[in-house]
N, C-alpha and C positions, 0 to 999 in steps of 0.2 A: 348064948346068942346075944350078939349087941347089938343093937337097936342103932340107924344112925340117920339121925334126920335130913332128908334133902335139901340140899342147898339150893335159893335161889339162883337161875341163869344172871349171870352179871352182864346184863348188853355191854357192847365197847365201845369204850370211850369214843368221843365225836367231837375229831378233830378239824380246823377248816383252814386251807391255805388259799390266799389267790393266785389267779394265773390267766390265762388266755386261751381260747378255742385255738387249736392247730391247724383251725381248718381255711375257712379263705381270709381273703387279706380284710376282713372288715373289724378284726381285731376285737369281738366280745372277749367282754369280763367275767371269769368262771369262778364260783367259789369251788374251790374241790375239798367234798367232806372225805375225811379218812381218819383213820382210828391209829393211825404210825407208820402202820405195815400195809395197808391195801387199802386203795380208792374204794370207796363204798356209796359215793353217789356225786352230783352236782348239782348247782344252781346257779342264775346269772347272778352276778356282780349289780346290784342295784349302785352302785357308785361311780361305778367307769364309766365314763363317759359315751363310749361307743356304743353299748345297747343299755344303759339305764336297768338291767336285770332281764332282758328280755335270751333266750335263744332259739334258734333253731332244731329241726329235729334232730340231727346229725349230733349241735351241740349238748343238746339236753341228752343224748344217750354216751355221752364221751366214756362215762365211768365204765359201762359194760363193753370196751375196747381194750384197757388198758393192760389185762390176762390173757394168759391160755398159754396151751402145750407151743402156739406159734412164736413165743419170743422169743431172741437170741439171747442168751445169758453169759455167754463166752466166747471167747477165739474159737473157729473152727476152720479146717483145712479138710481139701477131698483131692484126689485124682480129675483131672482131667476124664471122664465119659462114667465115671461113679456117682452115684445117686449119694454114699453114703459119709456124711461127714466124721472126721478126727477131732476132739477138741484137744487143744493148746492153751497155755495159759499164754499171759500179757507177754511176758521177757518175749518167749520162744515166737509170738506172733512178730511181734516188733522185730526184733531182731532177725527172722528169716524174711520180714520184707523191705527192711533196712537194706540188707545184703547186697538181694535184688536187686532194689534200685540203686543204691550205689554202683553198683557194676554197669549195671546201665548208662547212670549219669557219667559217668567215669571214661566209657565207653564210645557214649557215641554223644555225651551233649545232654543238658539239660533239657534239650527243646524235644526229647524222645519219651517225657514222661505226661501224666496229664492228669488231670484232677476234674472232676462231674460231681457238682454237690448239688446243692438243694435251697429251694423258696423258703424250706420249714424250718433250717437252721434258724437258730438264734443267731444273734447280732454279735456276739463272745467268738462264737464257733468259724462264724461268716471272716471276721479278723485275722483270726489267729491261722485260717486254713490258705487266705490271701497273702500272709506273708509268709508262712511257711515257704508258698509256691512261688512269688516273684522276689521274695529277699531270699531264701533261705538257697532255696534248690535253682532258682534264677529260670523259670521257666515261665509263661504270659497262656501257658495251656493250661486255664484253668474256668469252665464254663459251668451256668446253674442251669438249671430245669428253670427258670426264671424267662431264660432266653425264649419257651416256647409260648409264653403268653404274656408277656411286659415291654419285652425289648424295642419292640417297635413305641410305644411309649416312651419310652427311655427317649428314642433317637427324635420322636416328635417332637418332645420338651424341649429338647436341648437345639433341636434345629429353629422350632420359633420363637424362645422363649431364655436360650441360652444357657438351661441349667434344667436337671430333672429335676424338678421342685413342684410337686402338685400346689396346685396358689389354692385350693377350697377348701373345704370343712364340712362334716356332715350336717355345723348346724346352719350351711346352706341350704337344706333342702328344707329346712322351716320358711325360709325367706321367699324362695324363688318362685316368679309369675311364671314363668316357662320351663318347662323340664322336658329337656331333646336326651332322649334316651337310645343310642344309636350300638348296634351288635352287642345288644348287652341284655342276658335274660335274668335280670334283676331278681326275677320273684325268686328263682331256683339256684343261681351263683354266689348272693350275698342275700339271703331273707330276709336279716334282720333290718338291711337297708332298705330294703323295700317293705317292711312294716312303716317305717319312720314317713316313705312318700304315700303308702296309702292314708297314713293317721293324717297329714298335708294337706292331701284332696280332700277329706273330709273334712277337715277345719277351714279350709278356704275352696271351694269349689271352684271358684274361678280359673285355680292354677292350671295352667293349660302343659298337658301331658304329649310330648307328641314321640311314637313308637318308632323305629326303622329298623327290619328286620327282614330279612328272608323268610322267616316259618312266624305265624301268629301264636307265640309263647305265650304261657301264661301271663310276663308282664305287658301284653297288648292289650291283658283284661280291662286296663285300668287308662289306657290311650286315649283321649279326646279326638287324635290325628292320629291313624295307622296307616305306614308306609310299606307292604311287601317289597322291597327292592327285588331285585335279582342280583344272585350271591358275587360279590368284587364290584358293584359300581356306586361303591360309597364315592369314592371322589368325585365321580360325575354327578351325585344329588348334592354335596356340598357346594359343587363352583355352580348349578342349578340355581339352589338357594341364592347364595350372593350374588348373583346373575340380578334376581330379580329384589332383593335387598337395593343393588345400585340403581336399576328403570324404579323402584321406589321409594325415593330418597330416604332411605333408613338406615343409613351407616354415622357415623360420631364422627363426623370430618373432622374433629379440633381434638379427638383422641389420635386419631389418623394422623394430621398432621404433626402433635406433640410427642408422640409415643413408639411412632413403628417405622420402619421402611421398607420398601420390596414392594409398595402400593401400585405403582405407575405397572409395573409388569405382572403382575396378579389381576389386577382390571382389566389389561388387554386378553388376558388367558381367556378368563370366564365371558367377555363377552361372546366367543364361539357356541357357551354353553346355554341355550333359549332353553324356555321350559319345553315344547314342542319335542326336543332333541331331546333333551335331560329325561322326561317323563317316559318319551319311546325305550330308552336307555336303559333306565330302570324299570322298566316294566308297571309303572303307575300310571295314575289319573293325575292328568294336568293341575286339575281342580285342589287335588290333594297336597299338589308339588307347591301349588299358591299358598294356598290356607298352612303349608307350615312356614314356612318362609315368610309370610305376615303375625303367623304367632311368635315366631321368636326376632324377628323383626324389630313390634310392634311391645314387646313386653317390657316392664321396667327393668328385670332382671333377670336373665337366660342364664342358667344352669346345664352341660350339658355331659351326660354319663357315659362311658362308654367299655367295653372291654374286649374279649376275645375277639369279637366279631370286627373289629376295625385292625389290630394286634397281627392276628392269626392268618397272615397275608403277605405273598410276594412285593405286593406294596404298601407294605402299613403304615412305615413312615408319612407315605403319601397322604394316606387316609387320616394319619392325625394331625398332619402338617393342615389338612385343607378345611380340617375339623376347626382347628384353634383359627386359624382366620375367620371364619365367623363372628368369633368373639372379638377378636383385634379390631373387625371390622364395625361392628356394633360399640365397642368401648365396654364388652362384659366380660370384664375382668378385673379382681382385686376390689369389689363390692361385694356386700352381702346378699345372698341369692343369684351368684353370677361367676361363671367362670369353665372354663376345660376340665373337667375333673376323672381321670382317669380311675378306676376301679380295680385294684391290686386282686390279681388271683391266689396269692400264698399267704399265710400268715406272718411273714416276715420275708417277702421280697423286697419292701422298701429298704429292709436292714442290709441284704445285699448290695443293693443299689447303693449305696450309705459309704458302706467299708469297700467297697472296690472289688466285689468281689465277681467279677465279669473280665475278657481276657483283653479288652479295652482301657478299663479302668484301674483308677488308685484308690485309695481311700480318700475321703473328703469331699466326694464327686470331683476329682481332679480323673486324667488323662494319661495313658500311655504313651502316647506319640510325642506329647508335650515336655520338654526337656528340664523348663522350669519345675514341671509336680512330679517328675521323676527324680530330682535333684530333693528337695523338699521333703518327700519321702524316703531315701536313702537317706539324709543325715538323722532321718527321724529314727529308723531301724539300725542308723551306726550301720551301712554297708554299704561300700565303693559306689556302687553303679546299679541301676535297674535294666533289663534289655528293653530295648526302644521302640523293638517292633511287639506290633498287640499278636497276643494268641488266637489261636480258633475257637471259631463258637461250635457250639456243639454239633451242629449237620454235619461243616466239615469236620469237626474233632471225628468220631465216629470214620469217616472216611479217609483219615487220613490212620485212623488206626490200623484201619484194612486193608490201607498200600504199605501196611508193616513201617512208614515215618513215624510213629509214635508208635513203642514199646509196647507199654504196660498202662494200665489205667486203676484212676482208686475212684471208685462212685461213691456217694456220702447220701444217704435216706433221699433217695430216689428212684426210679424204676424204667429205666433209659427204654428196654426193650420192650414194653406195653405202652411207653407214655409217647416215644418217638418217632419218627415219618419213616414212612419207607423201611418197615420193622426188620423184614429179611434182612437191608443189610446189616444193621446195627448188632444183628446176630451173626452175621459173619464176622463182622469186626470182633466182638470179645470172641470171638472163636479162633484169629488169627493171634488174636493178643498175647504175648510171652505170660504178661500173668497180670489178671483182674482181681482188684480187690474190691468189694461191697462192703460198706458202713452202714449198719440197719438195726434195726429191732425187730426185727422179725425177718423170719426161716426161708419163706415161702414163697419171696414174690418172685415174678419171673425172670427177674436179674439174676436172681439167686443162682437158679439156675445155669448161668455163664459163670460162675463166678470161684474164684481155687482158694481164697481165703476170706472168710464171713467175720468181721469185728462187731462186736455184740454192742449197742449203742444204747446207750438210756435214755429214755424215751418222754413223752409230755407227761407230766406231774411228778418227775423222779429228778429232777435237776432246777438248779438256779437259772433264769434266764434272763435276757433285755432282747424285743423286740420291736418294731415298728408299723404304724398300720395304714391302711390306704389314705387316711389324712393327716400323714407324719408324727402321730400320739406316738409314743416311746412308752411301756410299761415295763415295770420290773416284776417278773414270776417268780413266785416262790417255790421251792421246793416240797412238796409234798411227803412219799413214802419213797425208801431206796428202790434203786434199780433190782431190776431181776438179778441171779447170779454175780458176778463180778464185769456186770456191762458198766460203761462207764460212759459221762459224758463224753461228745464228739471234742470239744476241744482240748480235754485232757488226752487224747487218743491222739491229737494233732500233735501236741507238747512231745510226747513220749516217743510217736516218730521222730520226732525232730532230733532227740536225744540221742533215740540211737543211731538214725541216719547218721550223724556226728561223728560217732565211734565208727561205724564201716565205712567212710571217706577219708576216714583215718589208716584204715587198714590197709586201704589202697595206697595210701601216698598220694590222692588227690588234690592234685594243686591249690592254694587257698589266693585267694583274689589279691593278701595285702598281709603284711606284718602284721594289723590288727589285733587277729588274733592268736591267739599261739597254735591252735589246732581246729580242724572244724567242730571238734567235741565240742571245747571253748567257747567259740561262736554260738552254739548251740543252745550252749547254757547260759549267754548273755543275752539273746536275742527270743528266746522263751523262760525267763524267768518271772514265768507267774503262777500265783499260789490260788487264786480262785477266778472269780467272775469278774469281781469287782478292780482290780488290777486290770485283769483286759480291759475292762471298757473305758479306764480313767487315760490307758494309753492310745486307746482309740477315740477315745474325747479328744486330746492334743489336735489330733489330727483334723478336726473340723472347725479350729479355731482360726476366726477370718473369714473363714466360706460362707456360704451361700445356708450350711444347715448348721452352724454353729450350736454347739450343746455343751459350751464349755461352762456355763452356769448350771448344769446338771449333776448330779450323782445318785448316790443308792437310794441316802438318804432323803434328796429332795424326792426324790420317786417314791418311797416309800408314807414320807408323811404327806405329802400334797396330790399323790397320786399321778397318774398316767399328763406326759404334759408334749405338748407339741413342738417340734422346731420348727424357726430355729431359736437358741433359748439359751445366749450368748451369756457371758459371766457377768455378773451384775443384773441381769432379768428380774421380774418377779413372777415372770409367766410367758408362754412361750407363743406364737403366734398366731392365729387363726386363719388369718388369708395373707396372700403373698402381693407384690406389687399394686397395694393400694394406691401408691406414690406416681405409678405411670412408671418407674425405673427400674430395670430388665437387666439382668447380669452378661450382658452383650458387649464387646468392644467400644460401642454407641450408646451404651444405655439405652438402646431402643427396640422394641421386640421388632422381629421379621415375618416378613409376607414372605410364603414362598408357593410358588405357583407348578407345582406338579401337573403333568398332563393324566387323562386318563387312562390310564391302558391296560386294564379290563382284567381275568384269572388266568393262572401261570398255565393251564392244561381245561384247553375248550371241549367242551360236547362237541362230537363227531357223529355218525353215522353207524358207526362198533360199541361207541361208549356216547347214549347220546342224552343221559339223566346227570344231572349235579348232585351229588351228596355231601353234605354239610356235617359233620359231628359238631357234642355241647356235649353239657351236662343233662343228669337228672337230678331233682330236690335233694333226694335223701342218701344217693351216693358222692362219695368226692373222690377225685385222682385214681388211683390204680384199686381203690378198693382194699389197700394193705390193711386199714385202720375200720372204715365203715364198715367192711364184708363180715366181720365177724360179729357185725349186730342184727341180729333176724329182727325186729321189728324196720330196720331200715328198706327190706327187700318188700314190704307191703306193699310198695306202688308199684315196682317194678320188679319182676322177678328175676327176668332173663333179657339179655342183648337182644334189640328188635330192631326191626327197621318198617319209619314211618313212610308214607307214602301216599298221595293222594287216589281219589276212588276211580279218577277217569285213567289216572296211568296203570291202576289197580286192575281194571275190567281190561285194558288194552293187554298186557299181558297175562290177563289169566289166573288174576291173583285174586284166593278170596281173604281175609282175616286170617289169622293164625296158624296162617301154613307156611311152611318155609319155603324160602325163596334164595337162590343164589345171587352175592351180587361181585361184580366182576370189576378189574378197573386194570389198569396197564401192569401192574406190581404183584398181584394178589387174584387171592377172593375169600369171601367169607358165607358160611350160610346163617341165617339170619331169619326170624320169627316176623309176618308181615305183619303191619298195625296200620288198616286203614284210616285215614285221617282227612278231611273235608278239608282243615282249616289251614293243611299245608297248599303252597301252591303247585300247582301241574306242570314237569317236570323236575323238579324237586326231592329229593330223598332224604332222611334224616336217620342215623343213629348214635346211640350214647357211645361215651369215648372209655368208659370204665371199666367194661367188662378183658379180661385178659386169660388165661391159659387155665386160671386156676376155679373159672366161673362156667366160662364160654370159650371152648379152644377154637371152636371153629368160626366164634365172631369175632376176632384179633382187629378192628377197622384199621388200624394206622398197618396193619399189610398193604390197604388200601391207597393211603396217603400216600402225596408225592414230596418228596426233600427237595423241593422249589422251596429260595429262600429268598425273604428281604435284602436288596446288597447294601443297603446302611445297618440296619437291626440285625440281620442273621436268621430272622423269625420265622418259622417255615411259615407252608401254606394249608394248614389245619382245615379252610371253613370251604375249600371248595375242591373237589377230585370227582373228574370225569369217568363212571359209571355205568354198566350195563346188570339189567335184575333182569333173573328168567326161572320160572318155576322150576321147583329140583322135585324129584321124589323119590320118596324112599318108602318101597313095599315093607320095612319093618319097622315098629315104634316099640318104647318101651317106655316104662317109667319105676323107677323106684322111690318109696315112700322110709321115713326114716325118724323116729324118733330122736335128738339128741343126747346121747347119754355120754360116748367118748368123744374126743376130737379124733380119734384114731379114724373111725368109722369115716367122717366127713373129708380126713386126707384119702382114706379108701375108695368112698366116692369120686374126689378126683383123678384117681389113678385111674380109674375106672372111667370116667369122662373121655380120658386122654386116646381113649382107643378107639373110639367113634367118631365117623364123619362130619356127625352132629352130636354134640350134648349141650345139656344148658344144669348148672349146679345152684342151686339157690335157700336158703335157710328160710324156713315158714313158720309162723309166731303164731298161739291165739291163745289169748289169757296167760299163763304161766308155763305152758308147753311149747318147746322148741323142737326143730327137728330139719329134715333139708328132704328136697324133691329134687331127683336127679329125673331128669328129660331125656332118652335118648333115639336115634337113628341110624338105618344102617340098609343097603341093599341088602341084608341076608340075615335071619337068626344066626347071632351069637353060636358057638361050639358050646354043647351040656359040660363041657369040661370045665372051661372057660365062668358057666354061670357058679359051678359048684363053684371056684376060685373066688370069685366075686361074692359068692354067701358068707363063705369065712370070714374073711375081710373085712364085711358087714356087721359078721355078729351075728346073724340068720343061720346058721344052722346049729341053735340049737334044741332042747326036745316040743318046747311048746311052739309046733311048727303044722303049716295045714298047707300040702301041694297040691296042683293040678299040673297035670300035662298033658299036652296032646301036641304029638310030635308029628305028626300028619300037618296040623295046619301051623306047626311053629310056634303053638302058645305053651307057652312055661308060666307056671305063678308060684305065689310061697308069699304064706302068711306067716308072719311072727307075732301069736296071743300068747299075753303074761294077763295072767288074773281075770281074765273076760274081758281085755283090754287091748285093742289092735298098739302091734308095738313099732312093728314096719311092713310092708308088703312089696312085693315085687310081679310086678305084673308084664308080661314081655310076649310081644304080639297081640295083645289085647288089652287096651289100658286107659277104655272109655267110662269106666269107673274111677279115674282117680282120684276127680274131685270130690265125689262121693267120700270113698274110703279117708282121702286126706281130711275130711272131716271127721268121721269118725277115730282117725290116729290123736287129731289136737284136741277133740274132746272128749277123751276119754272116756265116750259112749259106752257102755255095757255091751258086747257083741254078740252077746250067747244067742239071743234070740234071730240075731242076724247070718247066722252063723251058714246056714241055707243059701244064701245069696251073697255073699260075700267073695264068690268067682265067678258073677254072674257077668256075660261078656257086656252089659247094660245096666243100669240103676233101676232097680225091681219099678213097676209101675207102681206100687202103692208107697214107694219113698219119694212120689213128685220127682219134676225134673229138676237135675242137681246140678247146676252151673256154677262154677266159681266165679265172682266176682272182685275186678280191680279193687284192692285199696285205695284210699285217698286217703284218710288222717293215722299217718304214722300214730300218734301220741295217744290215741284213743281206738285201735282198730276198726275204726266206721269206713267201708267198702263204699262202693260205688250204688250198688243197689239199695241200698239200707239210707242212702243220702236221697236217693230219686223218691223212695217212698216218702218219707218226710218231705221232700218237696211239693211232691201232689197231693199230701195231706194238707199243703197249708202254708210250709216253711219257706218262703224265700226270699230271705235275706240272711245275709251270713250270721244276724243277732240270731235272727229266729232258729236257724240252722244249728247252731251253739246251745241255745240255749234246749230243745229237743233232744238233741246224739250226742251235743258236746264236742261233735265236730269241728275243726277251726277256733275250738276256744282255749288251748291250749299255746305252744307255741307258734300258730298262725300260721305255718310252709305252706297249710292249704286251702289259702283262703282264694288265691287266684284258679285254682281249680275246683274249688268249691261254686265260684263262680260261672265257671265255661261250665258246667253240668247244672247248673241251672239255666244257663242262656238257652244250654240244649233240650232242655225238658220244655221249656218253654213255647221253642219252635217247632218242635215236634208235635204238641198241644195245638198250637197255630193250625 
């Protein structure tokens, strides 16, 4: 016998790269720890400038996203109406969509193919897919998800100001006496920004905060001046505003005169608009219309924020057009504490915007229509000609896929059919589509679902990248651990199309533009010969040299040793700019910005008499976008578990509506059924739900069925923030719910499949302490078929011997417990399932059950177990609920120190502190 002594466990190595949150455009700095092969945790960047080491919750959990059974790791192809995918390697995918499209182009015209990428690419990807599309393949169809929340920014910039170029900086919001915070719910969109203005207020109390909003968001918490408008009459409170700015003599006449033009006819517009008119308008207080209009008036320095809620509009353009007069009119602009400062919703939409990568634009913020930047760029790519006319943005793309004028489509890590208006059709468009390709990381989203060939993409901390962020910082990300499989970055995947398109345009005998080159192969291999990152971006540096964001004194290197630097940051720099036309001089024909004077004219689809409620979507805190990324983290589902819709108490009681019962709601396109959340602080008529949940959560709360593909006719931008509405109580004689400990991912796609069959479900993953697991919610006119449930036990994982049934098929109740150890492992409760929150405590706490073992299908929570109510979360970071914060409050707590310092509440990464607030305001008043 030999003896052999145990070895100590060797921990692994702790390795750290930097990089950037993927998540909104406010571009935190992440350390990503990792041992070679796999993300193993995160922390802010205390060096980036962006959050100083701070993140949000989303960002502080990035590490437990970047796994599981969901990522693509390969080429995959399926059948038309098959569930089941084929993998392919690289040659055979490339090449069978090379083919394709060659035939296509070949056939009927470049202008029948089309490209849908994405905010998230990097700045490499964004380039290289841009000229793919207008040099390579000569086609101007090529649109981002960017278009649903920027573009109207884009078109506002450029109409007042002559150039998209945000002029601010975040460390204006250390400066600014006035912060006009307009459609923009700061605390929950961008957190970390909104640490930066609560820490603001704190240190200067005086800064006057003034809110504009349809619904009293959390960031109203923190308002001096709160304005409920009603949803599309931001233009009418702007020319309001400067209405009473000029009876006030508070405008910079000698900025006026030296700096802008459009004055004479902008004056005459707004004088129609009195506040009397303006306040009725908007549905406010005259008083309230004065009092902001003198704070930013009246301030040395107006700052003013803004995002989806001005953006997300048939008239956006309008809205930011009439936004930045304010400033022109004041002279707040190009000082410190002062200026337009739009609020990027992706992490690299500015880099879009940058490289051209919109069906408008070229790289270098130069112009399609414009013959000189079309010229300029052709000799830069060495190719004859660019086409002259711009592409479709994405509403028409989509439509015009479905009148069969565009072929075929390639999507790039975005999720058209969750994220897009007017959902139904966008699902008939890839339905009509000869053939859709999807570029992803992952399996599962509802695109997917349309889609005949899936390219595996490598995803945030598995590639080199350069991005840009809502205050033009440019960083360079480090590569982290390899991709999954043989997924590959997207612009390598762009390169390799390109290659072999080459070769099958060859095959064709497709005519080549010019002697040039000897074959479009040839071409192919001139016009993408790049061997990494750095190569792209040096050729995409060229391209901004002279402009407006110049970055030709850039590179890897300065990125690397002096860190994240901002344009524009011209060759010879030592540093790159902070604010924009300090000088009064405007990239304009005049050098001089412009007035432009929009009239009002109010939402694309009014309340009627059939649909006579407005409903607005947004976000919540701790989810973002389609949920591809966030959804796989249960501590994020604490606040919010399922799609709901808010709604105030007096529209509540009129239809019959109590709390947490579901409710239908209706619009011209659709409908959805939806979870009610009574809410005070919304205004009366009014509706609110979140925009994230999709097929794979909440099949039957889809909102953008809802939406209407009313679009901006300058930006293209639909109309997100306003769709006419009818709610009416639904009900459904069956409920059920199933409880689920986490052990495979198999089980939680089974849950979905399972979702898919009901009226109603709601799918959501439930955290506490170390134990995960997921609550499937369902409804239905009729008990399930016993066949059916048996189908759905296997599935599950539930049938096997440590199991405890009841049934009673008389009154339709079915249950089934799963104990391992004296340990609830899942349950299923169906027709009766007013124990759930009960038992769902006892699954995450690993409660002993033996003793409970009696009542554990008791149709109610035994009276000596107290009553068992589940309460809301509020701090992701720390799981302190809603109840557990109230009680500390009436012990004593309230202020956010005390509240921190007690549960620990809010003293982590902060997402809750504005909520942490409104529950105390309300503890308060209720005490009252």
């Amino acid at each position: 016998m030999t003896l052999i002594r145990p070895q100590p466990m060797q921990s692994p190595r702790r390795l750290e790269s930097k990089s950037v949150c993927p998540y909104c455009g406010t571009g935190c700095g992440v350390i990503i720890e990792h041992d070679g092969q796999q993300i193993i945790g995160v922390h802010g960047d205390p060096a980036h400038p962006a959050n100083f080491g701070q993140l949000c919750s989303k960002g502080s959990t990035l590490h437990l996203s970047s796994t599981g059974e969901d990522r693509a790791r390969e080429p995959l192809q399926r059948q038309r109406g098959s569930e089941d995918w084929s993998p392919m390697n690289w040659p055979q995918a490339l090449t069978q969509m090379a083919q394709a499209w060659a035939d296509i182009i070949h056939t009927q015209g470049p202008q029948a193919v089309a490209f849908y990428v994405s905010g998230q690419l990097p700045t490499e990807d964004y380039y290289l897919v841009n000229k793919l599309a207008k040099g390579f393949i000569g086609t101007n169809h090529i649109d981002t998800n960017s278009r649903l929340c920027m573009a109207s920014a884009v078109t506002g910039y450029k109409s007042s100001l002559g150039m998209d170029s945000v002029p601010c900086s975040y460390e204006d919001l250390d400066s600014a006496d006035c912060l006009f915070i307009v459609g923009a719910n700061v605390a929950y969109a961008h957190p970390i920004l909104f640490r930066r203005i609560e820490a603001a207020k704190l240190r200067r109390p005086k800064l006057q905060i003034i809110v504009a909003d349809p619904r009293r968001t959390p960031t109203a918490a923190i308002a001096d001046i709160f304005l409920p408008i009603l949803p599309g009459t931001d233009v009418a409170l702007f020319h309001g505003i400067l209405h009473i700015l000029i009876w006030e003599g508070l405008l910079n006449r000698a900025f006026i005169e030296a700096h802008t033009e459009g004055w004479e006819e902008l004056k005459a517009r707004v004088q129609n608009y009195t506040p009397q008119w303006v306040a009725e308008t908007c549905a406010i207080p005259v008083a309230d219309l004065r009092a902001a209009a003198m704070a930013f008036g009246q301030a040395p320095a107006a700052l003013s924020l803004w995002c989806q809620g001005l953006n997300q509009s048939s008239h956006g353009t309008d809205k930011n057009v009439a936004l930045i007069n304010l400033h022109l009119a004041t002279g707040q602009i190009g000082r410190p504490g002062a200026g337009p400062f739009s609020l990027t919703g992706q992490p690299n939409a500015m880099g879009g915007r940058e490289t051209g990568g919109m069906p408008t634009l070229l790289p270098g913020h130069r112009e399609v229509v414009n013959p000189e930047h079309r010229a300029e760029i052709a000799a830069l790519w060495g190719v004859e000609r660019l086409h002259p006319q711009p592409g479709y943005t994405a509403v028409p793309l989509f439509q015009a896929l479905e009148r069969g004028e565009i072929e075929t489509i390639w999507i790039t890590c975005t999720n058209p059919v969750l994220s897009m208006p007017d959902q139904t059709q966008v699902q008939r468009a890839l339905e009509k589509s000869r053939l859709v390709i999807l570029q992803d990381s992952y399996l599962d989203t509802e695109t997917a679902a349309y889609a005949d060939i899936l390219l595996a993409a490598a995803s945030w901390g598995e590639r080199e990248a350069v991005i840009t962020n809502s205050e033009r910082r440019i960083t360079h990300l480090q590569a982290a651990v390899p991709a999954p499989g043989s997924a590959l970055p997207d612009w390598v995947i762009f390169r390799n199309f390109a290659f072999a398109l080459g070769v099958a345009l060859d095959a064709l005998d497709h005519p080549m533009p010019s002697t040039k080159d000897a074959s479009w192969a040839a071409r192919a291999q001139r016009m993408f010969d790049f061997a990494d990152s750095a190569s792209i971006f040096l050729e995409y540096r060229e391209c901004t040299r002279g402009r407006d964001l110049d970055i030709t004194g850039l590179d890897f290197t300065v990125l690397d040793e002096q860190g994240p630097q901002q344009w524009p940051y011209p060759q010879g720099a030592q540093a790159g700019q902070v604010r924009l036309y300090a000088d009064g001089v405007f990239p304009t024909l005049s050098g001089r910005a412009r007035f432009r004077s929009p009239e009002y004219l109010g939402v694309a689809e009014e309340i009627d008499a059939r649909y006579p409620l407005r409903l607005t979507t947004g976000r919540l805190r701790d989810q973002w976008h389609s949920m591809s990324r966030t959804g796989k983290v249960a501590v994020l589902f604490t606040t919010d578990e399922e799609a709901f819709l808010e709604i105030h108490p007096g529209d509540a009681q009129r239809l019959n509506l109590d709390s947490d019962v579901l409710a239908k709601v209706s619009s011209r396109r659709g409908n959805n059924i939806l979870r009610v959340r009574i809410n005070a602080d919304l205004q009366p008529g009014l509706v609110f739900a979140p925009m994230h949940f999709g097929r794979r959560y909440a099949p039957a709360a889809l909102c953008n069925q809802l939406t209407l593909a009313a679009i901006d006719p300058v930006s293209g931008e639909p109309e997100f923030k306003h769709t006419a509405v009818r709610v009416e109580s639904v009900t459904f004689p069956w409920q059920g719910t199933i409880l689920h400990l986490q052990d495979e991912d198999a089980h939680f796609h089974a849950a979905q499949r399972i979702a898919r069959q009901f009226p109603y479900a709601s799918l959501s993953r439930i955290r506490q302490g170390e134990r995960e697991g997921f609550i499937l919610r369902l409804a239905a006119k009729q008990a399930p078929a016993a066949s059916d449930i048996h189908a759905w036990d296997r599935a599950l994982g539930m049938d096997g011997i440590d199991i405890l049934d009841y049934d009673d098929g008389r009154r339709g109740v079915r249950k089934r417990l799963c104990i391992h150890g004296n340990q609830l492992y899942a349950a299923r409760l169906f027709g009766e399932d007013a124990t759930r929150d009960w038992l769902r405590e006892l699954l995450l706490s690993a409660t002993n059950v033996h003793s409970y073992r009696h009542a554990l299908f008791a149709p109610k929570v035994p009276t000596d177990m107290g009553a068992w109510v589940r309460s809301r979360g509020v701090c992701a970071c720390t799981g302190i609920d809603e109840r557990t914060l109230r009680q500390h409050i009436e012990a004593g707590a309230v202020t956010l120190d005390q509240i921190a310092q007690t549960c620990g509440a809010g003293g982590e990464c902060g997402s809750c502190k504005p909520e942490i607030l409104d529950i105390i305001r309300l503890v308060r008043q209720e005490v009252s």
